[in-house]
Every structure is written in C-alpha cells, then in structure tokens.
C-alpha positions as CSV (number, residue, x, y, z in Angstrom):
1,X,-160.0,2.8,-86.7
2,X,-159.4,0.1,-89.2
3,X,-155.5,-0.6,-91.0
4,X,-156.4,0.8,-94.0
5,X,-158.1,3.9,-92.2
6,X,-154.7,4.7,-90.3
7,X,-152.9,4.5,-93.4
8,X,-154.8,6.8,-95.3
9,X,-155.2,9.0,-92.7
10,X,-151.2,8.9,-92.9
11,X,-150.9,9.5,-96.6
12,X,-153.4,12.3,-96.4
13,X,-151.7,14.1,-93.4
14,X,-148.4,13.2,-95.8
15,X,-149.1,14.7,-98.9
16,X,-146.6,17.1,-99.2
17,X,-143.4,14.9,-99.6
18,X,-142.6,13.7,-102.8
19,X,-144.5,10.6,-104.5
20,X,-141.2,7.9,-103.7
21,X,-140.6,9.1,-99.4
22,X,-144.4,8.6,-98.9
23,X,-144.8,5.2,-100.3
24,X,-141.5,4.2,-98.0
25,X,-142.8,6.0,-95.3
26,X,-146.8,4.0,-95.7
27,X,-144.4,0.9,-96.4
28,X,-143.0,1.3,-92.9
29,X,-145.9,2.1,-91.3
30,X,-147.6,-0.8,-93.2
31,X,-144.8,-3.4,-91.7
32,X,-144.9,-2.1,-88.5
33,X,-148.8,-2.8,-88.2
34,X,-148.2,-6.4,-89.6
35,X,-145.3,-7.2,-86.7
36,X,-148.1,-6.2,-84.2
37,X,-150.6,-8.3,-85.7
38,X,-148.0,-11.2,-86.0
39,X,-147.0,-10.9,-82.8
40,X,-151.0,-11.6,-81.8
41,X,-152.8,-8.3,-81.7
42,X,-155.9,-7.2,-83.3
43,X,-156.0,-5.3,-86.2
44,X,-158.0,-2.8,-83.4
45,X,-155.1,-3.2,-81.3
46,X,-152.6,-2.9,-83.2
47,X,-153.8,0.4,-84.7
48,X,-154.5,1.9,-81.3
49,X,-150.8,1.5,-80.1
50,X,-149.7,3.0,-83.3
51,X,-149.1,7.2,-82.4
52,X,-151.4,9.5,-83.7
53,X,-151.5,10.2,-87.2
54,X,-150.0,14.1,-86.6
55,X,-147.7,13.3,-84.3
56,X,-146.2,10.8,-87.3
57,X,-146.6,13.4,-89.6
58,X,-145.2,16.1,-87.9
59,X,-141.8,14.4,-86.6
60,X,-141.5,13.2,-90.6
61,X,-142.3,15.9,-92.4
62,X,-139.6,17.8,-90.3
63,X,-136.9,15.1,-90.9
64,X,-137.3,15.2,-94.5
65,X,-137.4,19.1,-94.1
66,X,-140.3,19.3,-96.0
67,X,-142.0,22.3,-97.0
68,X,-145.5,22.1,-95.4
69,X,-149.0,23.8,-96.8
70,X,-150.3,26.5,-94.7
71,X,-153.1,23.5,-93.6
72,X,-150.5,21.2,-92.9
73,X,-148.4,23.4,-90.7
74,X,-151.7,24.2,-88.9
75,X,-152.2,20.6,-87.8
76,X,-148.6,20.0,-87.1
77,X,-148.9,23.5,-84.3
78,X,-151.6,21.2,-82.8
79,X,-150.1,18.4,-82.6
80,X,-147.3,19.8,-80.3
81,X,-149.2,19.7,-77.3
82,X,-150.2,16.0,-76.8
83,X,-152.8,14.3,-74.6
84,X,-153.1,10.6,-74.4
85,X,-155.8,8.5,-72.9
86,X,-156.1,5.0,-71.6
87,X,-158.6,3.2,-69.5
88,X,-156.6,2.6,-66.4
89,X,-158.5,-1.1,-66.2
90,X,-156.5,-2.1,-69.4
91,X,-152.9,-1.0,-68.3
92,X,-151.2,-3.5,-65.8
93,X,-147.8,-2.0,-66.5
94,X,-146.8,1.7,-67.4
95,X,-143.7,2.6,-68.4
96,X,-142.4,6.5,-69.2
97,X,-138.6,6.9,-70.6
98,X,-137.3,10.3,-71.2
99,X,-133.9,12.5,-72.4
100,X,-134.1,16.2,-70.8
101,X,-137.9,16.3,-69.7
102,X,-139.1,15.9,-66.3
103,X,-141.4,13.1,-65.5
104,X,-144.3,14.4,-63.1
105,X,-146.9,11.7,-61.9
106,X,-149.9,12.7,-59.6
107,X,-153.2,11.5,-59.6
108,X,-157.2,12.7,-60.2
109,X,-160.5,11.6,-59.9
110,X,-160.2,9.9,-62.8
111,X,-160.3,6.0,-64.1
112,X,-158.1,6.8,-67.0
113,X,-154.0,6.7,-67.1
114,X,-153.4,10.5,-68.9
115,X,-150.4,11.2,-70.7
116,X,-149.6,15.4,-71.2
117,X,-146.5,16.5,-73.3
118,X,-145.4,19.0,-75.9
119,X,-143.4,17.5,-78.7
120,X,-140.3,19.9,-79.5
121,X,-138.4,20.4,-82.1
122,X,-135.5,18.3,-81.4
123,X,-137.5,15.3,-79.3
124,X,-139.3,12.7,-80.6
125,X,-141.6,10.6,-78.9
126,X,-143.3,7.1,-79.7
127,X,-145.9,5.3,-77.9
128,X,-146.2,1.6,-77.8
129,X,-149.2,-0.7,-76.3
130,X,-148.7,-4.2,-75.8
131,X,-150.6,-6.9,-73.9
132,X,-151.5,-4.8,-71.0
133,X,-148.0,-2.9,-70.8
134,X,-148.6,1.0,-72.4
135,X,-145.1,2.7,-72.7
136,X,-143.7,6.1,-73.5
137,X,-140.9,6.9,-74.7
138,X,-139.3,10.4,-75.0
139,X,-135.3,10.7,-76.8
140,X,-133.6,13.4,-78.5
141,X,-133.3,13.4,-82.1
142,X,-129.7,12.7,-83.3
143,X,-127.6,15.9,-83.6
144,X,-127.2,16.5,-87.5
145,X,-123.6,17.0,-89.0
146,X,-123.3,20.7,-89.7
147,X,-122.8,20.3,-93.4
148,X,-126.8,18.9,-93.9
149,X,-127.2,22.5,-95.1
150,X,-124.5,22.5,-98.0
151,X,-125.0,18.7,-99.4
152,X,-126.1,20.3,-102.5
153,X,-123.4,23.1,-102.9
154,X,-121.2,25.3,-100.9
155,X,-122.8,28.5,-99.7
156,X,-121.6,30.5,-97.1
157,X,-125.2,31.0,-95.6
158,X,-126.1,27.5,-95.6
159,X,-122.8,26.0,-93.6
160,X,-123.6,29.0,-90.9
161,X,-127.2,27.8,-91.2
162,X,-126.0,24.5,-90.6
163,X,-123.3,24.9,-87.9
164,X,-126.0,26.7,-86.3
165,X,-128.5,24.1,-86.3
166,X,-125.7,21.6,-84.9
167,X,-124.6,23.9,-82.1
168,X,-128.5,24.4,-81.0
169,X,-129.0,20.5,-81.4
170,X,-126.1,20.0,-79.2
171,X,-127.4,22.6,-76.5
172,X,-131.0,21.1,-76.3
173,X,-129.3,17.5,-76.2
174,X,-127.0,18.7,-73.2
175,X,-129.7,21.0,-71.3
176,X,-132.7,19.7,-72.1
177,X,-136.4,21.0,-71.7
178,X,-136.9,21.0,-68.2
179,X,-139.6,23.7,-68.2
180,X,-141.6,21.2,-70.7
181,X,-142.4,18.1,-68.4
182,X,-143.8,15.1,-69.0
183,X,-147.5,14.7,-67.0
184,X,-148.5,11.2,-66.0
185,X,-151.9,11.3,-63.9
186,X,-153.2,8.1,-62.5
187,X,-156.1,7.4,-60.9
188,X,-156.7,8.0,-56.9
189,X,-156.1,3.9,-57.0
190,X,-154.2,2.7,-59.9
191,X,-154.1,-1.1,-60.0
192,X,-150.7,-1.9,-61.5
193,X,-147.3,-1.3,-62.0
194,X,-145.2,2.0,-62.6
195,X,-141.5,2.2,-63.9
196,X,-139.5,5.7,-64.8
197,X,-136.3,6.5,-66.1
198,X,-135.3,9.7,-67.3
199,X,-131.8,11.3,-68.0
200,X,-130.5,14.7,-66.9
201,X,-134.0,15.4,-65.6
202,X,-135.7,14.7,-62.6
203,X,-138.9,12.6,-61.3
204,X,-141.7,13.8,-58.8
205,X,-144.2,11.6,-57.7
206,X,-147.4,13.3,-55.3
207,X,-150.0,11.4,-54.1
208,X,-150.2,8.0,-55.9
209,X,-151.1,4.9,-54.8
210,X,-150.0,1.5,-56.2
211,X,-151.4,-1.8,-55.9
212,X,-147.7,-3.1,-57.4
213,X,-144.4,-1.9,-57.4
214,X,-143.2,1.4,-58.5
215,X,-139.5,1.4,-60.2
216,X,-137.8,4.7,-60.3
217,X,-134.1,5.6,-61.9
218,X,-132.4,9.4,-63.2
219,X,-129.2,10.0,-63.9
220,X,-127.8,13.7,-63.6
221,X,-130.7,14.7,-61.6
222,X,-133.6,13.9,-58.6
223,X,-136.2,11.9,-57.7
224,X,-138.7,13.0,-55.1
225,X,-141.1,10.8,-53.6
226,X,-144.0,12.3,-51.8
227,X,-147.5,10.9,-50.2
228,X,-146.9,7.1,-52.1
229,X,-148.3,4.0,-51.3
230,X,-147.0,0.5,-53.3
231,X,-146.6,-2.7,-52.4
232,X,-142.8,-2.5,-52.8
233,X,-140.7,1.1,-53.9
234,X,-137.3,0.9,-55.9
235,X,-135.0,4.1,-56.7
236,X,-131.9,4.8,-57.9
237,X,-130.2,7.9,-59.5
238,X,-126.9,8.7,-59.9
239,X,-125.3,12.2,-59.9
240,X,-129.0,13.4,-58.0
241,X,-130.1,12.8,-54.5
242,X,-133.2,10.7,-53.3
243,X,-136.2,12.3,-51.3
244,X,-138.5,10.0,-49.4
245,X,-141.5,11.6,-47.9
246,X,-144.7,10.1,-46.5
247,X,-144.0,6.5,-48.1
248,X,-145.8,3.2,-47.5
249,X,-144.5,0.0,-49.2
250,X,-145.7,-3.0,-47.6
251,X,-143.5,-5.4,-49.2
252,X,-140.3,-3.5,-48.8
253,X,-138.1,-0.7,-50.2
254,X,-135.3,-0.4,-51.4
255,X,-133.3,3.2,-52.6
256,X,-129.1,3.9,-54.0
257,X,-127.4,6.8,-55.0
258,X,-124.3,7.9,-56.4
259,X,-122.8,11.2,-55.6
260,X,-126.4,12.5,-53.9
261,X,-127.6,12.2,-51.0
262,X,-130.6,10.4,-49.8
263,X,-133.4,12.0,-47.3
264,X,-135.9,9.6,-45.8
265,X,-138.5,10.7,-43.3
266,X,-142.5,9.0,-42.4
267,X,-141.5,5.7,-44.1
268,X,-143.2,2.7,-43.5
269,X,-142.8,-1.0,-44.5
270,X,-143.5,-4.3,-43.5
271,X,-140.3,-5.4,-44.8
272,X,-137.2,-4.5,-45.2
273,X,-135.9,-1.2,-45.5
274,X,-132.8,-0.8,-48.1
275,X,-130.8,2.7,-48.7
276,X,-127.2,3.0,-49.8
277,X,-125.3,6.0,-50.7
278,X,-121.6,6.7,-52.2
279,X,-120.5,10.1,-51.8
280,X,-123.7,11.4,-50.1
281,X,-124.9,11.9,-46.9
282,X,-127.9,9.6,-45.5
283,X,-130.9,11.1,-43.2
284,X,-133.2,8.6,-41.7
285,X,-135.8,9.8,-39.7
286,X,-139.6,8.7,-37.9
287,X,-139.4,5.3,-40.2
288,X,-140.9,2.0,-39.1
289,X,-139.6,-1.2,-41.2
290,X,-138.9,-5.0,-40.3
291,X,-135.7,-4.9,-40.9
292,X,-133.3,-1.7,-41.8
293,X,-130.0,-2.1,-44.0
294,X,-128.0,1.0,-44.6
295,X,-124.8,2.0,-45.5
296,X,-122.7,4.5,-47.0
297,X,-119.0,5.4,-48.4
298,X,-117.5,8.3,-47.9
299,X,-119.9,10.3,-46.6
300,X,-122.2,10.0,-42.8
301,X,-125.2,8.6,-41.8
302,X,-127.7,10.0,-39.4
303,X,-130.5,8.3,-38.2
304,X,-133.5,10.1,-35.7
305,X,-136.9,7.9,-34.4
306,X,-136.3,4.4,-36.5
307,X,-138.6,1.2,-34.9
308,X,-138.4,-2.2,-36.0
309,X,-137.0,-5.8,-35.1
310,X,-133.0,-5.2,-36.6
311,X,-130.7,-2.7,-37.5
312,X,-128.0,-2.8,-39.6
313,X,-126.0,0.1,-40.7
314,X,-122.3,0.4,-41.9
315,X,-120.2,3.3,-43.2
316,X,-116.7,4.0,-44.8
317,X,-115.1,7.4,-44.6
318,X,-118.1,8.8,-42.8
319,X,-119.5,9.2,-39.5
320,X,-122.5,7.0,-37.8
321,X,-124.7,9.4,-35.7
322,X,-127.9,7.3,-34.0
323,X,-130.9,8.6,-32.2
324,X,-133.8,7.5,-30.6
325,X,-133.9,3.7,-31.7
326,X,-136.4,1.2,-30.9
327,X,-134.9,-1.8,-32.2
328,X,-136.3,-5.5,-30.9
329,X,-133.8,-7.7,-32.6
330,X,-130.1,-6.8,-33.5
331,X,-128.6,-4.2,-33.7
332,X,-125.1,-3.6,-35.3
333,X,-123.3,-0.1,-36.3
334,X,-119.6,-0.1,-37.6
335,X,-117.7,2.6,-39.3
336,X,-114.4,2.7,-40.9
337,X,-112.0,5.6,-40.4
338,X,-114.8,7.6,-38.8
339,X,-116.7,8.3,-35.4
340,X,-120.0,6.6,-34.0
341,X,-122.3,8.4,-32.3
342,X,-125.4,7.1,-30.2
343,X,-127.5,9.2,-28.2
344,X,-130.2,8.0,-26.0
C-alpha cells in the first residue's frame, strides 16, 4: 500500500468527524509517515508499520466521541478483535508492552510471528516496525475528568453520566482485562530476540525456543516459564513470584523478585545460574549450571539435586536448607540470624 493509499483509506474510514479534526488527524498521520521515511524507511515500510486503518479509526472516532454511521460502527465491531502477521525471517527483535492484559507466548507450526488481541474500550494499542525490531504496545487510555460530560452546560444526567464514566475508567485502569490476553505465537524455532513487560498482569511462556535471549519483567503479578530454550533467560517481577520449569539457557540465567517467591526446577545452563529474592521464599531443585549464585532476605532458601563446579548461596533473615549437592569447585552457604541446614 502506497502513502497516499493509507491516507485515504484513513480519510475514508474517517468520514464522520467534522471537516477541521480530520484534516488534523490526516496531518498527523501524514508527519508521522514522513519521520519514518526520514529516519530511512521505505515508503513500503513505513506504511506497513503504521496500524491498521480501523484500528486508527476506531480508537479516534471514540476519543472525539463521534457519532458513527451504522457502516462505520460495523467496521469499528471488527476491528476489536485483532490479528497481526509478520514473517518471522524479518523480525530479529520482538517486543510486547502491556497495562492489565496478560501476555501469553507459545508457538505453532508456523514461520510467521502472530499477534491476537481484542482492543477495548479503554486500551489502546499501537504497533511500530523498525529495522528488524516489530513492537507492541498495549496502555490504558487516560482516565477522563468527570466533568467531560457537562463542558457544554450543567445537566444533572450528564455529570452522573460523567462521574460514571470516570469511576469505570478508574476500575478498568486498577483491574485490568485479565480474561482478554495478549497471544504472541512464534514459530517451533524463532531466530531472535524476545522482551515482555507488562503491569498488574502476568506472563506465560510454553514451549518456545530462542536462538537469543528472552527478557521478561511484571509488576503486581507472575511470570511463568515453562518448556524454554534461549541462549540466555532474564526475569524480574515485583509484587509476583517467578516459575521456572523445564528451562535451557546456554549462556546463563539470571531471575529477581520482590515480595514473590521464586520456584526453579529442570534448569539447565552452561553458565551461571542467578536467582535473588526479597521477601520470598527460594526452591531450587534437579538444576545443572556452571556456577550457582543465590540469595535471599528475609525469607529461606531450599535447594534439592543442584550439579555444577561452585555454589554460592547467602541469606538474611531466612533459613539455608541444602540437599543432595554435587558441587566440583566451591562451595560457600552463610546465613544471617537464621539456621543452615545440609543433608547428605
């Protein structure tokens, strides 16, 4: 689809706001496809990375609360329930953000990255390619002041109308959409990169393998890891634990938590092996690693069937309980107003 194409398209999908909005709004649209194609893309490109013409129209014609034509709402009712497709050969880098939706990643027989969601009434999404790196990006839309209703007069029916707009705005902002997740599906072998974040809702990754590194971080929520391979792992949450399950990264990994615990079992690495906890628990068990560096504060560590060359684990305010080690090289425990425990 050529510039011009995308714009019309645009205007067309459009044509219910008054004369002045749509000019701004094909005037923003207009700039943002120059930036692209000053910052070297195609004009190909740079159209391609733009969102789809309905999912524009949609999020804009309800932010100017415009009153769509019986066609128009029709298109906008499709447009809720996205799929996008790339070639996986062209993305090196993917990159999902997200407010209040889950992020689920698993994997088909496919050679395409796939991108599933349903675009609420109070999210918004925007999706950006760039020189190999194809992001997502899922936020809440601002919570409106309660007097939007009555900007053109005092009516009792509109403030109520409008308080009750800004107390549901508020609700979905604090709870979220968890029932409404985000669906990344890769490729059986997906040759680059992966990196997640998401707030107040959790991440689950089944059955992917990674030529790079996957990055992982939540906040208010979990992030379950399960049947992985990468060359190195990185996650982090905080106020959520951390489950490792059946995870391979050759070139290390590394895992923290606040106020979660973190449950590792059937890891393997070449390298080293990272996890730290504050405020939550740590279970290690049948994991293989160079090197193992653990610790926690205020909270215990309990480690069952760990092999490598070192060991080193430390904890404050918790107990150390160790179990069937096989450690080559050094091996050092230490606790601070706690107990250690080693069992043969």
């Amino acid at each position: 689809m050529t510039r011009e194409q995308f714009l019309e398209q645009l205007r067309q999908a459009l044509s219910g706001m008054k004369a002045e909005e749509l000019e701004g709004v094909i005037s923003y649209y207009d700039e943002m496809l120059d930036d692209r194609m000053e910052a070297g893309m195609t004009e190909e490109a740079a159209v391609n990375a733009m969102e789809p013409v309905q999912v524009i129209a949609a999020r804009v014609l309800s932010e100017a609360d415009v009153e769509a034509s019986a066609s128009e709402e029709g298109a906008a009712k499709e447009s809720k329930e996205q799929e996008i497709r790339r070639p996986a050969g062209d993305i090196r880098r993917l990159c999902v953000t997200a407010e209040n939706r889950r992020i689920v990643f698993r994997s088909e027989d496919t050679e395409e990255i796939i991108l599933r969601y349903s675009i609420e009434e109070n999210t918004i999404f925007e999706l950006h390619e760039d020189n190999g790196t194809l992001t997502l990006e899922c936020r809440c839309r601002p919570v409106t002041s309660c007097f939007t209703s009555v900007q053109n007069g005092f009516s009792l029916d509109g403030l109520l109308d409008g308080i009750g707009k800004f107390i549901n705005n508020i609700g979905n902002s604090i709870v979220g959409s968890d029932n409404a997740p985000i669906e990344v599906i890769l490729p059986k072998v997906y040759w680059g990169a992966v990196e997640a974040e998401s707030r107040n809702a959790r991440i689950t990754m089944e059955g992917i393998t990674c030529s790079q590194g996957i990055t992982l971080s939540t906040t208010n929520a979990r992030v379950v890891l399960s049947d992985v391979v990468a060359r190195e792992a990185s996650v982090h949450t905080t106020n959520g634990r951390i489950e490792l399950h059946d995870v391979y990264a050759r070139e290390g990994m590394n895992a923290g938590g606040t106020n979660g615990q973190i449950i590792a079992e059937n890891l393997n690495t070449d390298q080293k092996l990272r996890l730290a906890t504050t405020n939550g628990t740590l279970r290690v068990s049948d994991i293989t690693a160079d090197t193992f560096i653990l610790s926690t504060t205020n909270a215990g560590v309990h480690l069952d069937r760990l092999q490598g060359a070192a060991l080193f684990v430390t904890s404050t305010n918790g107990c150390i309980h160790l179990a069937d080690l096989a450690m080559t090289g050094e091996l050092t425990a230490r606790t601070t107003n706690a107990s250690l425990q080693a069992d043969r």
